[in-house]
Residue frames as a rotation matrix with the C-alpha (Angstrom) as fourth column:
UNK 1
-0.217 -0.340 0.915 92.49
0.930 -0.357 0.088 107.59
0.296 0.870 0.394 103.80
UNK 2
-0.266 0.287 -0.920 92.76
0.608 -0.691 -0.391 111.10
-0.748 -0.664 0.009 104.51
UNK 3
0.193 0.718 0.669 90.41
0.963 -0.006 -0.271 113.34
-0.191 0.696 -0.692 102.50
UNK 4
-0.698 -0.156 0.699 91.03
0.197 -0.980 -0.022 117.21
0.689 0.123 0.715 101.16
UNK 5
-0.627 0.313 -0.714 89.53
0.602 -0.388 -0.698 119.29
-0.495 -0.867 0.055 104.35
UNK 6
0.634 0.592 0.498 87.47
0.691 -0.723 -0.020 122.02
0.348 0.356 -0.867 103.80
UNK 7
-0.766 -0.561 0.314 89.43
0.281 -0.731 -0.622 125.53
0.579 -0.388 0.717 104.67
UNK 8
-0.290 0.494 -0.820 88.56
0.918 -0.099 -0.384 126.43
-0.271 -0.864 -0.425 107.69
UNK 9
-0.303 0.359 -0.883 85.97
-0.018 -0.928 -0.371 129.91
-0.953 -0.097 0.288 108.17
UNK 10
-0.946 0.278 0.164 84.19
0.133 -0.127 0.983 128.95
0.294 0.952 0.084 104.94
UNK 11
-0.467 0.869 0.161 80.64
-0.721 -0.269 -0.639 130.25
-0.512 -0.414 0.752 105.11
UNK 12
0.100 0.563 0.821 77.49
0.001 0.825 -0.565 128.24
-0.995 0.057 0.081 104.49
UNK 13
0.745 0.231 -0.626 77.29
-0.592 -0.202 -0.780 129.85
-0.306 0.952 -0.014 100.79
UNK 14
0.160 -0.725 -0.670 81.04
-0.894 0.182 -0.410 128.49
0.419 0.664 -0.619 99.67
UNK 15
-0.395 -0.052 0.917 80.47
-0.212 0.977 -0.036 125.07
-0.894 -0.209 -0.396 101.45
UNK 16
0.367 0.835 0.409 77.44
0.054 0.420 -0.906 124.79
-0.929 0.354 0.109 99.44
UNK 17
0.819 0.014 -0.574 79.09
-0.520 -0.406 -0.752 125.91
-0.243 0.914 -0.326 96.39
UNK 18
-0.201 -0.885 -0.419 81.84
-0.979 0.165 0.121 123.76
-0.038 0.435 -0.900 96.62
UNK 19
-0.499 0.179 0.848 79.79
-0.177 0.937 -0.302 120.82
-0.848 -0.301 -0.436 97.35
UNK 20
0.624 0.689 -0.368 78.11
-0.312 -0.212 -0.926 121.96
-0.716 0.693 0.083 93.96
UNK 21
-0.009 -0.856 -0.516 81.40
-1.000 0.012 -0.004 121.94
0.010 0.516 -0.856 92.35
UNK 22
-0.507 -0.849 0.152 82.37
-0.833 0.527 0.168 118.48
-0.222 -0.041 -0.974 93.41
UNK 23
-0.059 0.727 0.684 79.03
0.005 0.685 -0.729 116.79
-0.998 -0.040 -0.044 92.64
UNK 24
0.759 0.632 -0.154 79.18
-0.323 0.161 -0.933 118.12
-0.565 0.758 0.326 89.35
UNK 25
0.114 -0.960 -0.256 83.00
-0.992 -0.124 0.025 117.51
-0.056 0.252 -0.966 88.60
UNK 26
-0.641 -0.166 0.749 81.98
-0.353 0.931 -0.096 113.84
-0.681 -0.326 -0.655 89.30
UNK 27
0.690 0.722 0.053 78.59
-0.123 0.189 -0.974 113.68
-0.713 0.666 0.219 87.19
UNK 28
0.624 -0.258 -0.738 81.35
-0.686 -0.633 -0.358 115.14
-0.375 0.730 -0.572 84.41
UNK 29
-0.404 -0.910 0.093 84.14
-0.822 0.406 0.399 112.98
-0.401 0.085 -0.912 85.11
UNK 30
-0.438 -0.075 0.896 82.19
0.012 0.996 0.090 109.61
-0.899 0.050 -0.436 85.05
UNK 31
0.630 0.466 0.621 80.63
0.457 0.425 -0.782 110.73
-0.628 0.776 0.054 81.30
UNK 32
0.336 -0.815 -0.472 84.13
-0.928 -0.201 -0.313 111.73
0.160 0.543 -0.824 80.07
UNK 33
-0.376 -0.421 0.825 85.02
-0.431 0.868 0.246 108.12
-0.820 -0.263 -0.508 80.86
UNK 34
0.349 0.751 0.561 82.28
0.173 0.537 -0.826 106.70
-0.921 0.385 0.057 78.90
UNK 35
0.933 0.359 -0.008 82.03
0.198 -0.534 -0.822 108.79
-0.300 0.765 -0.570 75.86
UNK 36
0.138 -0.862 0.488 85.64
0.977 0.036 -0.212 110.14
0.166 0.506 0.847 75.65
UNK 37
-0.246 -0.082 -0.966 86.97
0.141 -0.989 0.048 113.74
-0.959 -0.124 0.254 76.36
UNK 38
-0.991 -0.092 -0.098 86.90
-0.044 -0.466 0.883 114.92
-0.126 0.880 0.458 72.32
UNK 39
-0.441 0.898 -0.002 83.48
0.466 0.231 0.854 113.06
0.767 0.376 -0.520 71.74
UNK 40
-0.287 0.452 -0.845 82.38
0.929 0.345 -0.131 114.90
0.232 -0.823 -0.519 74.42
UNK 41
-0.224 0.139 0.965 80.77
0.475 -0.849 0.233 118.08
0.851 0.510 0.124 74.52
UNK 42
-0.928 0.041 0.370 80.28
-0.133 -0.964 -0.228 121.12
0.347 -0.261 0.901 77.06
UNK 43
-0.212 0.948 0.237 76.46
-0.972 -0.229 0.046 120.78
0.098 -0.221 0.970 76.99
UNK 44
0.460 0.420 -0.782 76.39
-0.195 0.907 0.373 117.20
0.866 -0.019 0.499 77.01
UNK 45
-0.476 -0.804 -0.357 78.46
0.255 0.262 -0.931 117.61
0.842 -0.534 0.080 80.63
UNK 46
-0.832 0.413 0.370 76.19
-0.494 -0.855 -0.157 119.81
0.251 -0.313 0.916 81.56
UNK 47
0.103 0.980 -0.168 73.28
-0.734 0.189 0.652 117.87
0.671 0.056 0.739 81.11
UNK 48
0.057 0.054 -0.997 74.67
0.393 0.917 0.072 114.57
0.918 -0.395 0.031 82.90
UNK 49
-0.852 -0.289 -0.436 75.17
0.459 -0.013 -0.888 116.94
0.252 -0.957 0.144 86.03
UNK 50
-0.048 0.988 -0.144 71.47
0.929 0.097 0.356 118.23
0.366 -0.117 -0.923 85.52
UNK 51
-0.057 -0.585 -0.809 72.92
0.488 -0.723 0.489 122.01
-0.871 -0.367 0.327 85.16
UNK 52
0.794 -0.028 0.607 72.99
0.607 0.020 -0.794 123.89
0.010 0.999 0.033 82.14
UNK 53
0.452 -0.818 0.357 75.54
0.661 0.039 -0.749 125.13
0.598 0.575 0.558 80.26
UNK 54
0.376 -0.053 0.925 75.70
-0.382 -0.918 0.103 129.01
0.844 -0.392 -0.365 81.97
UNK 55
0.858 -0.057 0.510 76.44
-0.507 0.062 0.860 126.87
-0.081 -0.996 0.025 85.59
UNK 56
0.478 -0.877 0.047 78.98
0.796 0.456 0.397 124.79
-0.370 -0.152 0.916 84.67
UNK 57
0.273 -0.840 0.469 81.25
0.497 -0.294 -0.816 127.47
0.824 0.456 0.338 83.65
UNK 58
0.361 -0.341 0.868 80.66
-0.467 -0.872 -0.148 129.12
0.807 -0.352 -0.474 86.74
UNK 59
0.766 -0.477 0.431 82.61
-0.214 0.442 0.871 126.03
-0.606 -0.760 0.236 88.27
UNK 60
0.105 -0.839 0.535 84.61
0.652 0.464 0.599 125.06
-0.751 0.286 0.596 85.58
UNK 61
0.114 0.086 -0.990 86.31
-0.260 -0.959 -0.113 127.01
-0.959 0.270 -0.087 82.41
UNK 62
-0.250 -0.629 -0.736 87.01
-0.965 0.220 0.139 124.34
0.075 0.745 -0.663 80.49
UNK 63
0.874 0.414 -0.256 86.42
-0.451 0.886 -0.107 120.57
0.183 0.209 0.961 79.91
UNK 64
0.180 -0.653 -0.736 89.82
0.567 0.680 -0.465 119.96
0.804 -0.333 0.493 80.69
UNK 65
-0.486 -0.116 0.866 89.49
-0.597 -0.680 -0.426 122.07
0.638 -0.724 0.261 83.85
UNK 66
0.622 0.772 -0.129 87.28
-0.612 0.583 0.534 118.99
0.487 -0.253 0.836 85.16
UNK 67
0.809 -0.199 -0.554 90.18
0.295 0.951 0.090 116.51
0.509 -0.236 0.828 85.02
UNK 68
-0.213 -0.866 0.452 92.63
0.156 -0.487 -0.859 118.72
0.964 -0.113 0.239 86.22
UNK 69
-0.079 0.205 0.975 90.77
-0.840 -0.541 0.046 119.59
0.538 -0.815 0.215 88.99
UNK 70
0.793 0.570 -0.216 90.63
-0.516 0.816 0.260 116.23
0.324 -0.094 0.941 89.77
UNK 71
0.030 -0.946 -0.323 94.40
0.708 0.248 -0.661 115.48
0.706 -0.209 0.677 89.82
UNK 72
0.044 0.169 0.985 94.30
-0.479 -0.861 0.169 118.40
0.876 -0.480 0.043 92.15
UNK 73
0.486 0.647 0.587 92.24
-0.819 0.103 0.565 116.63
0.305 -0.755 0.580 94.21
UNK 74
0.759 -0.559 -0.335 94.60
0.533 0.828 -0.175 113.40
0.375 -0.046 0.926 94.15
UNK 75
0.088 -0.957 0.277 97.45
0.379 -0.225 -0.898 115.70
0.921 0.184 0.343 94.62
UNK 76
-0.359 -0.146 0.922 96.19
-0.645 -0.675 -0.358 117.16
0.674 -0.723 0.148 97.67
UNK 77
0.767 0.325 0.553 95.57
-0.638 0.300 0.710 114.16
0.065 -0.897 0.437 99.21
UNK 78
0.628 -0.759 -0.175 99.02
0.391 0.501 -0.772 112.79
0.673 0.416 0.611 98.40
UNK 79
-0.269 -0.472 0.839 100.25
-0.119 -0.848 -0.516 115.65
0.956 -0.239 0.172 100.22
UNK 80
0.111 0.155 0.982 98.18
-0.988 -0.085 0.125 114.96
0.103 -0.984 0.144 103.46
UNK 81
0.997 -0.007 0.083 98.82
-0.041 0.824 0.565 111.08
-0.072 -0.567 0.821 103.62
UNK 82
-0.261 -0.964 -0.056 102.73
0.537 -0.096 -0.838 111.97
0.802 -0.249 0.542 103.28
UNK 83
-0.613 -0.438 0.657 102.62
-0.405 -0.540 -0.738 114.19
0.678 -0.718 0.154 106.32
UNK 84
0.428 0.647 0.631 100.35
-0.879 0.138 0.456 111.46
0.208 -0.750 0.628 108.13
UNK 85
0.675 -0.370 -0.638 102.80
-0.052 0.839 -0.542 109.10
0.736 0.399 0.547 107.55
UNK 86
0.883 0.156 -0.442 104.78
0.455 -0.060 0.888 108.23
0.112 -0.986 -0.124 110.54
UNK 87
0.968 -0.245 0.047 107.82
-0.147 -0.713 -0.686 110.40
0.201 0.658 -0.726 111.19
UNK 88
0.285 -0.899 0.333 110.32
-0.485 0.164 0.859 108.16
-0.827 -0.407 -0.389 111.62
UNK 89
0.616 0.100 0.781 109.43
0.644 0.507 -0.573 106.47
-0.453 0.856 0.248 108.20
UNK 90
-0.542 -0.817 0.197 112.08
0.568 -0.184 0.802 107.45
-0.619 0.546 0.564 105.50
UNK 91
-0.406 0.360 -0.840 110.97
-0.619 -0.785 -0.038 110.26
-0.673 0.504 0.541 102.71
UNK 92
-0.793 -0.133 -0.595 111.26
-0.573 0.495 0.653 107.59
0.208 0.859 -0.468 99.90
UNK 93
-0.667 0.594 -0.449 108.78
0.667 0.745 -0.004 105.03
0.332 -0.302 -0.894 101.85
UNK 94
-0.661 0.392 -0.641 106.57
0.449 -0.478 -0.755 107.58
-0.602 -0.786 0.140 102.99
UNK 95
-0.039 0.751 -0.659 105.43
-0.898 -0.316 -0.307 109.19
-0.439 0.579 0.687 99.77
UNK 96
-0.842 -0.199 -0.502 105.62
-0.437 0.796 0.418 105.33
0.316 0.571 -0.757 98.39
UNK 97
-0.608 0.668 -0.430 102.67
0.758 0.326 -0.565 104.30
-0.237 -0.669 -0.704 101.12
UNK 98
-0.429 0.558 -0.710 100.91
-0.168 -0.822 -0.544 108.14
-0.887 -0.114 0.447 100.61
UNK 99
-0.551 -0.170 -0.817 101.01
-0.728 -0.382 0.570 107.19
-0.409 0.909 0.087 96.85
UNK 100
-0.926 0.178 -0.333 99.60
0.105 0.968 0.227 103.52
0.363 0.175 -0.915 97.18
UNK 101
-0.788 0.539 -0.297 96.91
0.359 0.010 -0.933 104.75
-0.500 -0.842 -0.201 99.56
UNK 102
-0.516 0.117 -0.849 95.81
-0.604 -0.752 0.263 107.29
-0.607 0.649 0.459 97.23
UNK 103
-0.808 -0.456 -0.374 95.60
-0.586 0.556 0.589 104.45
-0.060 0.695 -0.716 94.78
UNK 104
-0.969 0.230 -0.090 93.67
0.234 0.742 -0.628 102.34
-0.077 -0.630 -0.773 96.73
UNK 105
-0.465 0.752 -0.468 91.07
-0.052 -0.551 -0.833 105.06
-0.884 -0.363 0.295 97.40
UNK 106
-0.143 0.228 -0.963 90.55
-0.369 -0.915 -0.162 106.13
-0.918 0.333 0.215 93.69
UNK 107
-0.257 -0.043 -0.965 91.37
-0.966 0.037 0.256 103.47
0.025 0.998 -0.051 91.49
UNK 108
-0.916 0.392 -0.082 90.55
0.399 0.876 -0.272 99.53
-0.035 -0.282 -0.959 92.80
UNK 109
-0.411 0.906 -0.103 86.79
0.614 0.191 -0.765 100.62
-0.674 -0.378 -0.635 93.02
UNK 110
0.676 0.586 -0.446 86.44
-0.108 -0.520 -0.847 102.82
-0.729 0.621 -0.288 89.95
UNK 111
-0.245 -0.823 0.513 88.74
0.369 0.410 0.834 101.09
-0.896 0.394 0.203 87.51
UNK 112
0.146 0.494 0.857 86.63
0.988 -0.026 -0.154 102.07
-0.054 0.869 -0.492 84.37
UNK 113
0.916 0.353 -0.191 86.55
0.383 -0.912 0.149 105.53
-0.122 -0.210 -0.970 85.21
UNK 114
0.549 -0.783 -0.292 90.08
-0.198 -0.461 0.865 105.64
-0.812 -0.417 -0.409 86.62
UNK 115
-0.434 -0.816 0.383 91.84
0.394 0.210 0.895 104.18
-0.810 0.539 0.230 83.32
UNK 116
0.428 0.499 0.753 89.57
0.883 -0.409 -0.231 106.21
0.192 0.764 -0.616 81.13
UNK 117
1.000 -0.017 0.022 91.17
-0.019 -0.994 0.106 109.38
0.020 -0.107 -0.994 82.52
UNK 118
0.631 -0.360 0.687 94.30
0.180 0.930 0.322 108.08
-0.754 -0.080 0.652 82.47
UNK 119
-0.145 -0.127 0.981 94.42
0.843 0.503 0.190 107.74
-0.518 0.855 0.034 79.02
UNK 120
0.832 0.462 0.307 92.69
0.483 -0.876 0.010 110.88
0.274 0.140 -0.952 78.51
UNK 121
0.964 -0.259 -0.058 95.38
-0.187 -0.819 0.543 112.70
-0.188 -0.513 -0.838 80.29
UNK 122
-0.181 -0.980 -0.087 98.43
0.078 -0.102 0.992 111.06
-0.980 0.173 0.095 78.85
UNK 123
-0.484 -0.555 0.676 97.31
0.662 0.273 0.698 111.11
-0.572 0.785 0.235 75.35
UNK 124
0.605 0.421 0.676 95.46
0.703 -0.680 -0.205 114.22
0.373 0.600 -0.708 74.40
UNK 125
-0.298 -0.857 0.421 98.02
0.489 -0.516 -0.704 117.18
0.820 -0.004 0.572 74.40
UNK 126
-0.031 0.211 0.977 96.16
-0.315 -0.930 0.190 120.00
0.949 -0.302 0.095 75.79
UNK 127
0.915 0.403 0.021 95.61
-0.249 0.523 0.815 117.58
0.318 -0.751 0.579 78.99
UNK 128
0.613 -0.661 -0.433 98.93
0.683 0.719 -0.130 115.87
0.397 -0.216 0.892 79.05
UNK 129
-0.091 -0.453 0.887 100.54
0.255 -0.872 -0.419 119.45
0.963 0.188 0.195 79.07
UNK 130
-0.153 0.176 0.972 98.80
-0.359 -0.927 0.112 120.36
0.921 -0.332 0.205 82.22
UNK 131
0.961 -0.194 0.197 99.04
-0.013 0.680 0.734 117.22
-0.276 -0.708 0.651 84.10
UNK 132
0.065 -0.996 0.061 103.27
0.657 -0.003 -0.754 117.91
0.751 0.089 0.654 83.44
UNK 133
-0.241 -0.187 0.952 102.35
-0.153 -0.962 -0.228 121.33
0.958 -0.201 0.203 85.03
UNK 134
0.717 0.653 0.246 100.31
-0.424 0.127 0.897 119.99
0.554 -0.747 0.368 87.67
UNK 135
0.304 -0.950 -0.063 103.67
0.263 0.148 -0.953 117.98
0.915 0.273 0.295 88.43
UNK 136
-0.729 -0.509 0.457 106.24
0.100 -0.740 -0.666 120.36
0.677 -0.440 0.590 88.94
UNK 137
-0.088 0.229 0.969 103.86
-0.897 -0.441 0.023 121.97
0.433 -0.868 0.244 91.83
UNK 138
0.925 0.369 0.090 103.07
-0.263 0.452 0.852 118.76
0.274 -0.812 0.515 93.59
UNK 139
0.111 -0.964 -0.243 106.93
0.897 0.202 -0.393 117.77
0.428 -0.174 0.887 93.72
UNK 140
-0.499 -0.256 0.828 107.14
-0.188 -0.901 -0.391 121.27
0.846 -0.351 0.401 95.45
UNK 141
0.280 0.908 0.311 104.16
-0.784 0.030 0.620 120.19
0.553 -0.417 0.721 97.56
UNK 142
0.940 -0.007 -0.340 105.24
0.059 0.988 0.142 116.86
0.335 -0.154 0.930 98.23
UNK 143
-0.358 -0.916 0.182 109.17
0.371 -0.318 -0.872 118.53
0.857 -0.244 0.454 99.16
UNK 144
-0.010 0.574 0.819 107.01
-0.671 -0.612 0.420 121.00
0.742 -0.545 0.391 101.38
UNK 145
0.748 0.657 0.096 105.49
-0.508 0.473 0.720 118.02
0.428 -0.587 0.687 103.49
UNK 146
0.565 -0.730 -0.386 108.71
0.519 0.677 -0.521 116.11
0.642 0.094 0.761 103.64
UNK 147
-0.495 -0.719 0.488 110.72
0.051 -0.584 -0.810 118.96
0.867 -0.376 0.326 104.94
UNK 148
-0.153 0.759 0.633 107.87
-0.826 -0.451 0.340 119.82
0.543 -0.471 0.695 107.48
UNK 149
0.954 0.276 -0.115 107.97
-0.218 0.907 0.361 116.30
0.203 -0.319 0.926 108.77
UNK 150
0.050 -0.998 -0.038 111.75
0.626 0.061 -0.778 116.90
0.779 0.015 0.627 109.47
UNK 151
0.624 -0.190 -0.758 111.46
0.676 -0.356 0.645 120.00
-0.392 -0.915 -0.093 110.91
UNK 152
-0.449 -0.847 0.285 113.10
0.865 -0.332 0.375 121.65
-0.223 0.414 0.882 108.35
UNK 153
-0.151 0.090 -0.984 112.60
-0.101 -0.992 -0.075 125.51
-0.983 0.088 0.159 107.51
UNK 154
0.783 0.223 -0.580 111.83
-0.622 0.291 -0.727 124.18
0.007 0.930 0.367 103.66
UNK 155
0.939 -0.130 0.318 112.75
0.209 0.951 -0.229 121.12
-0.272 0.282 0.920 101.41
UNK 156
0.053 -0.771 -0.635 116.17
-0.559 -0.550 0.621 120.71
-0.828 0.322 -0.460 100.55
UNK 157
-0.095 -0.057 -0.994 117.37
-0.931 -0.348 0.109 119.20
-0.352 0.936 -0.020 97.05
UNK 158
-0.975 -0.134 0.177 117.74
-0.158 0.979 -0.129 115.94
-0.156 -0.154 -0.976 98.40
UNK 159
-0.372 0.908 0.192 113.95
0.115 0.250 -0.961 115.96
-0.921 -0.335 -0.197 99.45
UNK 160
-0.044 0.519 -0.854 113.34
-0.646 -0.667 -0.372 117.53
-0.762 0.535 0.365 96.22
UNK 161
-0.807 0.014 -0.591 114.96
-0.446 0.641 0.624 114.61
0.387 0.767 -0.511 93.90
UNK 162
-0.945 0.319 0.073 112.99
0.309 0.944 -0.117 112.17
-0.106 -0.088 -0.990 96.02
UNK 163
-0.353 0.916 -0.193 109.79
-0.154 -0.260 -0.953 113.72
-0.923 -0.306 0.233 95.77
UNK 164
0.086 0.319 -0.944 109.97
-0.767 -0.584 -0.267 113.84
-0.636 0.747 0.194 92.18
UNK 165
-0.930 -0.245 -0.274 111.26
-0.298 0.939 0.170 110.26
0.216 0.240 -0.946 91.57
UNK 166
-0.889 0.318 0.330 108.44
0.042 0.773 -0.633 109.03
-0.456 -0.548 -0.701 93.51
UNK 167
0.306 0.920 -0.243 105.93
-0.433 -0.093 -0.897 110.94
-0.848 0.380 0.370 91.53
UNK 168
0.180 0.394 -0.901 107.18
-0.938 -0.208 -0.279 109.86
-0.297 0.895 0.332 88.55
UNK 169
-0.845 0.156 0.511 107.27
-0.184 0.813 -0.552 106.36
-0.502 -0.560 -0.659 89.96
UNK 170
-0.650 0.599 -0.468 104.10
-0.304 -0.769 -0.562 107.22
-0.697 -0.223 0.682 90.20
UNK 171
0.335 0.319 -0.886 102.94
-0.809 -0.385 -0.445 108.22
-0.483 0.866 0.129 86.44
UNK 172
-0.309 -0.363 -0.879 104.51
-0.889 0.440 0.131 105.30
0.339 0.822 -0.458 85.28
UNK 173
-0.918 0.359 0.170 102.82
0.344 0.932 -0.110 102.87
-0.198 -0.042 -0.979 86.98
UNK 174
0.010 0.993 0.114 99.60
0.045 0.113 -0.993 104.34
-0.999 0.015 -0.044 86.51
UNK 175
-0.039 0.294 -0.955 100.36
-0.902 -0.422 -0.093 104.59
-0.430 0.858 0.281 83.06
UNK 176
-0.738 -0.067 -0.672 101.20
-0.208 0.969 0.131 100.75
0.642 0.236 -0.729 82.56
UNK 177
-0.685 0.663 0.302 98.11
0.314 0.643 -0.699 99.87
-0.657 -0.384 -0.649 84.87
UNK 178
-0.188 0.707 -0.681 95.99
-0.494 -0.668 -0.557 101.97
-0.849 0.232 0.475 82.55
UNK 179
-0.573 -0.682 -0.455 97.85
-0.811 0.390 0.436 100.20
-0.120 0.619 -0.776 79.31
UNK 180
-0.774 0.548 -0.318 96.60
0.498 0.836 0.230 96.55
0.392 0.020 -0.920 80.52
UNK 181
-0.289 0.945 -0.154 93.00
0.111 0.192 0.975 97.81
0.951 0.264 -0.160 81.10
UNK 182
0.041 0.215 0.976 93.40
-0.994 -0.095 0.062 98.31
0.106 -0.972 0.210 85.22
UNK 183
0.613 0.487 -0.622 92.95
-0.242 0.865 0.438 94.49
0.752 -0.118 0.649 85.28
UNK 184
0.074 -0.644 -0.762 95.92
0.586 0.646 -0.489 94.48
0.807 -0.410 0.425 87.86
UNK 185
0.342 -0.080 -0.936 96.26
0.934 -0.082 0.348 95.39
-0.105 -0.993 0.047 91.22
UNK 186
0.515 -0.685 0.516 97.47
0.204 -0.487 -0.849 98.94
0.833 0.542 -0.111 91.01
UNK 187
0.947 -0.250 0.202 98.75
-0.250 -0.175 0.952 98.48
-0.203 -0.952 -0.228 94.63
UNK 188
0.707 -0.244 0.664 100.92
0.131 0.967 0.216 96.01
-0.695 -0.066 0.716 93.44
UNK 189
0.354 -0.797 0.489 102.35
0.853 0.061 -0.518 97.54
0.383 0.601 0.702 90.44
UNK 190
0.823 -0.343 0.453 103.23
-0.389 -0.921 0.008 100.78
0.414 -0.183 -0.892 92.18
UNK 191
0.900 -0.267 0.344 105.36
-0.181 0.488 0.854 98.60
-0.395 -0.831 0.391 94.52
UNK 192
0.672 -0.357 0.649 106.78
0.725 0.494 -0.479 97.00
-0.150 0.793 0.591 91.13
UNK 193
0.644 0.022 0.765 107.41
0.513 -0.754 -0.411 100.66
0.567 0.657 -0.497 90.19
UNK 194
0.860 -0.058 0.508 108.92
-0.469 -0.484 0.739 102.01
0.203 -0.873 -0.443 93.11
UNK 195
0.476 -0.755 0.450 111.35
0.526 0.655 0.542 98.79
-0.705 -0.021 0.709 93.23
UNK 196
0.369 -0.579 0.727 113.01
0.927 0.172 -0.333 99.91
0.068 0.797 0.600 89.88
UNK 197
0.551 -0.177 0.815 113.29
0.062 -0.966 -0.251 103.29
0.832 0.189 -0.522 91.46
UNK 198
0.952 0.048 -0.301 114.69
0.287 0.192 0.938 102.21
0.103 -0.980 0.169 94.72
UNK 199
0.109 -0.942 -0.316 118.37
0.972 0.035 0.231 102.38
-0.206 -0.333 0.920 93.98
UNK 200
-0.357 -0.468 0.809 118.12
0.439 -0.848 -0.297 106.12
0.825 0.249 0.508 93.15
UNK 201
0.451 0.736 0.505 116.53
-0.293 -0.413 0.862 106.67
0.843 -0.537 0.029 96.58
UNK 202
-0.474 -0.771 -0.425 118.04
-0.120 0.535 -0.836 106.81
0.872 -0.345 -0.346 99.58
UNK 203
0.239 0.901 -0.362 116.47
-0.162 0.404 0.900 104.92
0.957 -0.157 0.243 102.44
């Protein structure tokens, strides 16, 4: 699985500070599972990352700035296992493997977690809203990598449908693994998911 890099020529200070970030963005994430985003408070995030209130804002601005930043973090490794994918592999099968991997990484070993956010993110607005937004840029992103694995000077429209099918492939299987509790493979239904999208994809 390839992981989000660091940008190169960060000093020690903004390692350290981003290694702050992601330690608490995790503390946060795994007692917004539990508890619930609504039932969940600000200071009671704070406390499970052993921070107070004044520090977490100066990583996050919001409570839904946690999970967002999280899809982020999915999205940008979506983005680097498509362009590690080999480059004779079709677009369609390429973000179909980038998308399973992903999967693999994040959700088979933290199923509770992973179908608590989920849920959280398709059925509270203010969330669902910004995981629509979040989207639209990875389908750019995910065109980006595609083209770039061509050789192309940017994505054309083709690349563009298929990127965007595949995410929203995607979103719909994780939303039906989320549905039945995670209790199934989500390797497996992405596959599922992907099949019923195959015939708009050309391979």
């Amino acid at each position: 699985m390839r992981r989000r890099t660091e940008p190169q020529g960060l000093t020690l200070a903004e390692r350290k500070r981003q290694l702050v970030r992601d330690e608490l963005g995790d503390a946060a994430l795994r007692l917004l599972a539990v508890r619930g985003f609504e039932e969940t408070t600000v200071d009671q995030l704070a406390a499970a990352a052993g921070v107070s209130r004044r520090t977490f804002f100066r990583y996050f601005a919001s409570k839904e700035d946690v999970v967002i930043s999280f899809l982020s973090l999915l999205g940008d490794e979506i983005v680097a296992e498509v362009e590690a994918r080999p480059a004779a592999e079709p677009p369609a099968v390429a973000i179909r493997e980038a998308v399973k991997a992903v999967a693999a990484e994040h959700f088979v070993d933290n199923r509770e977690k992973a179908v608590a956010l989920i849920r959280h993110t398709l059925e509270i607005p203010a969330l669902r809203a910004r995981f629509a937004e979040r989207q639209d840029l990875l389908r750019d992103d995910v065109a980006e990598a595609l083209a770039r694995r061509l050789d192309l000077p940017g994505p054309t429209p083709r690349l563009q449908f298929t990127a965007g099918l595949g995410l929203l492939a995607f979103a719909g299987a994780l939303k039906h693994w989320a549905e039945g509790g995670g209790l199934e493979n989500p390797v497996l239904i992405l596959d599922a998911s992907f099949d019923e999208a195959g015939k708009a994809f050309v391979l």
